[in-house]
N, C-alpha and C positions, 0 to 999 in steps of 0.2 A: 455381558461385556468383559468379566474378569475371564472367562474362557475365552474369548478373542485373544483378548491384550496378551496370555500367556501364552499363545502359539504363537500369535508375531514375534515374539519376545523367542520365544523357543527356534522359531526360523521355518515351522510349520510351512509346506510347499503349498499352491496354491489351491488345488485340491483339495486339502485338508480343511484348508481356508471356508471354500465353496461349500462343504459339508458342514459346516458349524452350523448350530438355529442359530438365527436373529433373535434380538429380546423385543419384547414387547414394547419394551422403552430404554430411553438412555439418558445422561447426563449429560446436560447442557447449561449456558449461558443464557440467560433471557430478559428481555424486556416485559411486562404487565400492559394489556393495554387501558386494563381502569387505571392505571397507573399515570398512563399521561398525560396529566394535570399539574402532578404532583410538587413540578415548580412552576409554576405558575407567580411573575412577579419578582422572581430572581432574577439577576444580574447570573450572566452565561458563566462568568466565573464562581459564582458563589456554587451553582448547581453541579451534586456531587456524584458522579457514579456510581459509589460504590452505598448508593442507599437506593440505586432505581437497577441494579442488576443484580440476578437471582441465580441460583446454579441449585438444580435440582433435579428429577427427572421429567421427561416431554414422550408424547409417544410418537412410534416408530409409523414417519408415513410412506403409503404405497411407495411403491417403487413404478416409474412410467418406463415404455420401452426404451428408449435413448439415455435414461440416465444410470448412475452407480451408486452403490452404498459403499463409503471411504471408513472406515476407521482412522481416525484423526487420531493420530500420534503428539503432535502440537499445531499449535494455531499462533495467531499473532494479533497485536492492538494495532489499527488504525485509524485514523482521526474520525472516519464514517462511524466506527464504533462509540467512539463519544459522542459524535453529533447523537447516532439513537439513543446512547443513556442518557440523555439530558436531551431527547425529544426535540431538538434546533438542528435546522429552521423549522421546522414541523416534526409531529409524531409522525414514525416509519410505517404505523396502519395503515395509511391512506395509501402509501405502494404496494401492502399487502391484497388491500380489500379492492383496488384495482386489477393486479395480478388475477384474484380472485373470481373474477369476471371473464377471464380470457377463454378458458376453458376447463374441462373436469381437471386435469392436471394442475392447473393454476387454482384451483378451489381449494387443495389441499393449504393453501400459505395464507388464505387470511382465517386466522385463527386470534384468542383470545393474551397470546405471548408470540413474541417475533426472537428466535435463538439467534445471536448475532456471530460475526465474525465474518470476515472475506476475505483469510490467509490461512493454509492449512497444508501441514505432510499427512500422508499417511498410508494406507494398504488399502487397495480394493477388495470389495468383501462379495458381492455381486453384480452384477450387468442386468442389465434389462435387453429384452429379448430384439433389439432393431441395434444396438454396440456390436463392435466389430474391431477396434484395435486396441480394445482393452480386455481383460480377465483377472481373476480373482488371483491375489497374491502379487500384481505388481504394485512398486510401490511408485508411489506419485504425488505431485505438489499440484494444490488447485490455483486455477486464476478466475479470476471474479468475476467474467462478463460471460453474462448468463440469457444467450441469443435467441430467438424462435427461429431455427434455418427454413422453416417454412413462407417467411416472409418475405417477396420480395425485392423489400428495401434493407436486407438483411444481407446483400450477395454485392459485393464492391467492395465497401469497407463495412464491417458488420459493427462500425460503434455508428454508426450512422443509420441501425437500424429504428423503427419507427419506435418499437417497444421493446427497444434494448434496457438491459436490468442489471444494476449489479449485482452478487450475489451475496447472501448476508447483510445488503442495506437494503435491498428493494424489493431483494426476495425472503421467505425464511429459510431454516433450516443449515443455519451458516455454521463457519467452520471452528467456533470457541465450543467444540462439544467433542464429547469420544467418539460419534460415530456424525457422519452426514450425508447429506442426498444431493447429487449433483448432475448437472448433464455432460455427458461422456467430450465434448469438445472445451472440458474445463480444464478436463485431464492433460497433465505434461508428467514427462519420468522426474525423479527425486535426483538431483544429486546424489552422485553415491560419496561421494569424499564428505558431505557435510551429516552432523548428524540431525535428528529430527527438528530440533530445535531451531536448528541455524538453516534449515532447509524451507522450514514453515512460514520465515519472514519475509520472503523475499515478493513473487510472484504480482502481488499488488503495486508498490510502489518502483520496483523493478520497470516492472512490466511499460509504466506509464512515465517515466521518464527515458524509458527507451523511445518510445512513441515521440515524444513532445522533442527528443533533440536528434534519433538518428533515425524515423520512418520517414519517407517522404510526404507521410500523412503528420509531419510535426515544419518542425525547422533547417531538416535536411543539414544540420552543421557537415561541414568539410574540413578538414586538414588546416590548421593554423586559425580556427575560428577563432575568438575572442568569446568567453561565454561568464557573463556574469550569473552566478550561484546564488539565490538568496536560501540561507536556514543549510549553508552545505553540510552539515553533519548529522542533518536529521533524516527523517524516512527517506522521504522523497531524493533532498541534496545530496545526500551521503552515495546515490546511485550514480546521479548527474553529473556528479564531481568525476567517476570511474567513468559514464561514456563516453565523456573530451578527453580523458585523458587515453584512454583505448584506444578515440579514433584521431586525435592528432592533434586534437584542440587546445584551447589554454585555459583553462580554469581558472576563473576569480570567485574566490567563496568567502559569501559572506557569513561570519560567526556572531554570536554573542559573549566570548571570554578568552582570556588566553588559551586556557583549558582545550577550548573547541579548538581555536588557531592550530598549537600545538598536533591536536588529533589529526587536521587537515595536512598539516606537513610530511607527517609519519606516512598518511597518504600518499603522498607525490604531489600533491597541491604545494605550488611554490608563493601563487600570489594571493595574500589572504586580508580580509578585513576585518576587526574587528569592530564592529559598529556601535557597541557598548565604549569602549575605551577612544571612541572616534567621536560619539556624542552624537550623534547625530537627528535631530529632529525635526522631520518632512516637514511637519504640522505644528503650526505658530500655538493652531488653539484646535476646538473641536472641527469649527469648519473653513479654516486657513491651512492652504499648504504654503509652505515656505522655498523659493525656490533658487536660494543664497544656497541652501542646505542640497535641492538637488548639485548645484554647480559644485558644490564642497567634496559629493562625493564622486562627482564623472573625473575631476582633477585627480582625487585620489586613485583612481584606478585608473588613470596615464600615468602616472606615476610608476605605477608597478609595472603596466603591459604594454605601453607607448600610446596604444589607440583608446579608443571609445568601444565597448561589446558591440559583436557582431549580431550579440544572442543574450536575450536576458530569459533565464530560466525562472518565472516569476509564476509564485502560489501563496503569499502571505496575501494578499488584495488590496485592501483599504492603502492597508499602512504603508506600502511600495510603490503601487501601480505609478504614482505620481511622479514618482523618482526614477521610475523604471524605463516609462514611456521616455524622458527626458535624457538620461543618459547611454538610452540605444543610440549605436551607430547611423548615421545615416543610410537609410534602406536597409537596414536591422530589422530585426523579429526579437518581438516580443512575443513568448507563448507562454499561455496560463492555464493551468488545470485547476486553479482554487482560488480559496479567499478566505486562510483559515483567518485574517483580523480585520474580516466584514466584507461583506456582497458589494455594498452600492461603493462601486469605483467611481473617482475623481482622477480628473489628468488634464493637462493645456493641451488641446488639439491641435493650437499650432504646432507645438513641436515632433507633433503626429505628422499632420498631414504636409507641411511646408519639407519636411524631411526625408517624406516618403516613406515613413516607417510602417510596420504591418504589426496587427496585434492578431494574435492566432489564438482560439480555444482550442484546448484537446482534455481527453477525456479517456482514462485508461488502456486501453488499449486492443487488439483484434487478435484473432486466437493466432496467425502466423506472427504479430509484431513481439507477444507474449511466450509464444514459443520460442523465435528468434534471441528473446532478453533471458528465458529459463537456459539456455543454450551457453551464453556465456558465460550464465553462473556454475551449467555443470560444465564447464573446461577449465573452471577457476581461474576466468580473467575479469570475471566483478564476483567482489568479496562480501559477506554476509554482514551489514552493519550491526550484528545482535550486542546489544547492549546490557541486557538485563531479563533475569525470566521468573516467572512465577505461576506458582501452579494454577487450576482452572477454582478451586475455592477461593483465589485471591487474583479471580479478572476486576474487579472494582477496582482495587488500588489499583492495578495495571494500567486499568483506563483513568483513574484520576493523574497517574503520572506521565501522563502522553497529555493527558487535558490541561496539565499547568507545566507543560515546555520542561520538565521534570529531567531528564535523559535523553541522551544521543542514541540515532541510529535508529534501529525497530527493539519492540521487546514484545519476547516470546510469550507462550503460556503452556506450558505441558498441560495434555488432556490424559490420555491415555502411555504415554509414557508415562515410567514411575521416577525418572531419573532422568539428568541431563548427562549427553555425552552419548547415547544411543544411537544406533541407526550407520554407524557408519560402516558400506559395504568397499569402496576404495582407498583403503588406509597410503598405499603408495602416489595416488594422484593428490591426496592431503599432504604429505611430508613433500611432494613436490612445490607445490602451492605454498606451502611453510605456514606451521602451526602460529606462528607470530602474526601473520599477515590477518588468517583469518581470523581468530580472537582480538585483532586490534582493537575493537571497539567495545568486548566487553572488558579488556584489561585498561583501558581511557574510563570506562563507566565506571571502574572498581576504586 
């Protein structure tokens, strides 16, 4: 791998690339699966990442006709990434050793460790022999949904397919590693203005907040929508907040500090909450919601926008859905692709269905809605929310600091980069985009 890394590094043509041997193994992030036990009896918070993820090396598996080997330049932390290092709601085996069953290709991924991640830049290193608009030496950002195009129920919208998989939670061989194994329709071009770093974080959470507010496989917002933001500074919010405002919309984001408020402004987010400094608490006790506290805050945000949201962009679960359902607009959408603070949702129905409200799952996103979202990031009109980066011997803190609401934005992880600041081949559509803009979020983190 130190001869790869030094020809990307060198600017080596693809050819050269193509000529290089693979190693026999590489360095990776991983899970153990005798490991996961190992909290067993913990409280979700006390369980820590960075004593169930290992970085070592893993061997190098076949290559299938359809897919590539990427050299990972940097990678990124996602919240699926904690879910596997602390094994919640279940150890990630059981998607492995399913996979495993599908066929010889699928046999290679249930193995004895799961390499996680499912954000990554980096340079194509080979093709398999049925790829066709890819080769070695371009560079590329992965997206995580990881299709059988032979299925079917795969051709429509392909997250709707039967044994759709994310990649690096459901499958192995994810992208917290130097080099990884992917299928050629995961592939999109890299930013060229961004460098590795700021390039590696996007594509996942991107991807899936394009989907949930401007696909018509989401909420379809239009022009002067009203779209309530919960967690707008983090992964997810930090994109959601840039779709409304790109496509017309009005952003209401909700924070946790002035701090966040603050970052959201420098944004172009004009109407913001802080929900720490507002007090606000759904939930009387463990299994009362309070719904003084919804009205407390639908007021608050006519306050600021005149109306009630058109659009609640809802992924915390437990702790919102309550509030969420309740202060949508009449014949509103509510859409949800999480539940990072607990599964089993609560909500008054009345204010569902007397109001005719719609509550919408979605679920990351289909290779043109991902392509579509990689598209605006390389025009530099949604900005990279990179907050923080740390090399790949220190993905455990990374992940304990994404696990305990630690930082705004996405945070990186160089693999194979030696250095942050790399990779950038558009220096003039950077300075147009302005260096201020896109470092906003790590200069708020600093």
């Amino acid at each position: 791998m130190e001869e790869i890394r030094n020809a990307i590094l060198a600017g080596a043509s693809g050819e050269e690339l193509g000529a290089l041997p693979l190693p026999e193994s590489y360095r990776a992030a991983f899970v153990l699966r005798e490991e996961a036990t190992m909290f067993e009896g913990q409280a979700s918070e006390e369980k820590d990442p960075r004593k169930s993820l290992h970085v070592g090396e893993v061997a190098l598996p076949e290559l299938a006709p359809d897919e590539a080997y990427v050299a990972v330049m940097a990678g990124a932390i996602n919240f699926n990434t904690v879910w596997t290092s602390i094994f919640e709601p279940l150890p990630t085996f059981g998607f492995l050793d399913r996979l495993g069953k599908e066929s010889r290709w699928g046999a290679r991924h249930a193995l004895p460790y799961h390499v996680v991640g499912s954000d990554a830049s980096g340079v194509v290193l080979r093709v398999g022999s049925a790829v066709r608009n890819w080769k070695p030496g371009d560079r590329v950002v992965i997206h995580c949904n990881y299709v059988d195009d032979q299925d079917p129920t795969a051709h429509d919208d392909s997250m709707l397919a039967a044994n759709q998989k994310i990649w690096g939670f459901e499958t192995n061989f994810g992208g917290l590693a130097d080099l990884t194994l992917v299928k050629a329709n995961q592939l999109m071009p890299k930013p060229a203005h961004l460098t590795w770093e700021e390039a590696a974080i996007n594509a996942l959470c991107n991807s899936t907040a394009y989907r949930m507010l401007v696909s018509p496989n989401g909420a379809r917002m239009t022009q002067g929508d009203r779209v309530l933001v919960w967690g707008a500074t983090g992964g997810l919010g930090s994109y959601a907040v840039q779709h409304v405002l790109n496509g017309g919309g009005i952003p209401i984001g909700v924070v946790s500090s002035p701090e966040k408020a603050e970052l959201l402004r420098d944004l172009g987010v004009e109407a913001v909450i802080d929900r720490r400094a507002k007090g606000y608490r759904f939930w009387k006790d463990e299994h009362t919601q309070d719904e003084s506290e919804w009205r407390r805050l639908g007021k608050d945000i006519r306050a600021l926008v005149g109306e009630d949201p058109d659009i609640v962009f809802e992924h915390p679960g437990r702790q919102t859905m309550g509030a969420s359902v309740f202060v949508c607009k009449r014949g509103g959408t509510v859409v949800t692709c999480a539940a990072t603070s607990g599964y089993m949702i609560e909500y008054d129905n009345r204010h569902l269905w007397m109001r005719l409200k719609t509550i919408k799952g979605s679920h990351f996103a289909n290779y043109r809605e991902a392509w579509d979202a990689n598209r605006l990031i390389c025009e530099g009109k949604v900005l990279p929310p990179l907050s923080a980066v740390y090399p790949l011997e220190q993905v455990g803190e990374a992940a304990y600091q994404v696990h305990h609401n630690l930082h705004e934005g996405k945070i990186g992880v160089l693999c194979l980069a030696p250095e942050e600041g790399l990779g950038v081949e558009d220096p003039e559509l950077r300075a147009k985009v302005g260096e201020d803009r896109i470092t906003l979020f790590r200069r708020h983190g600093a």
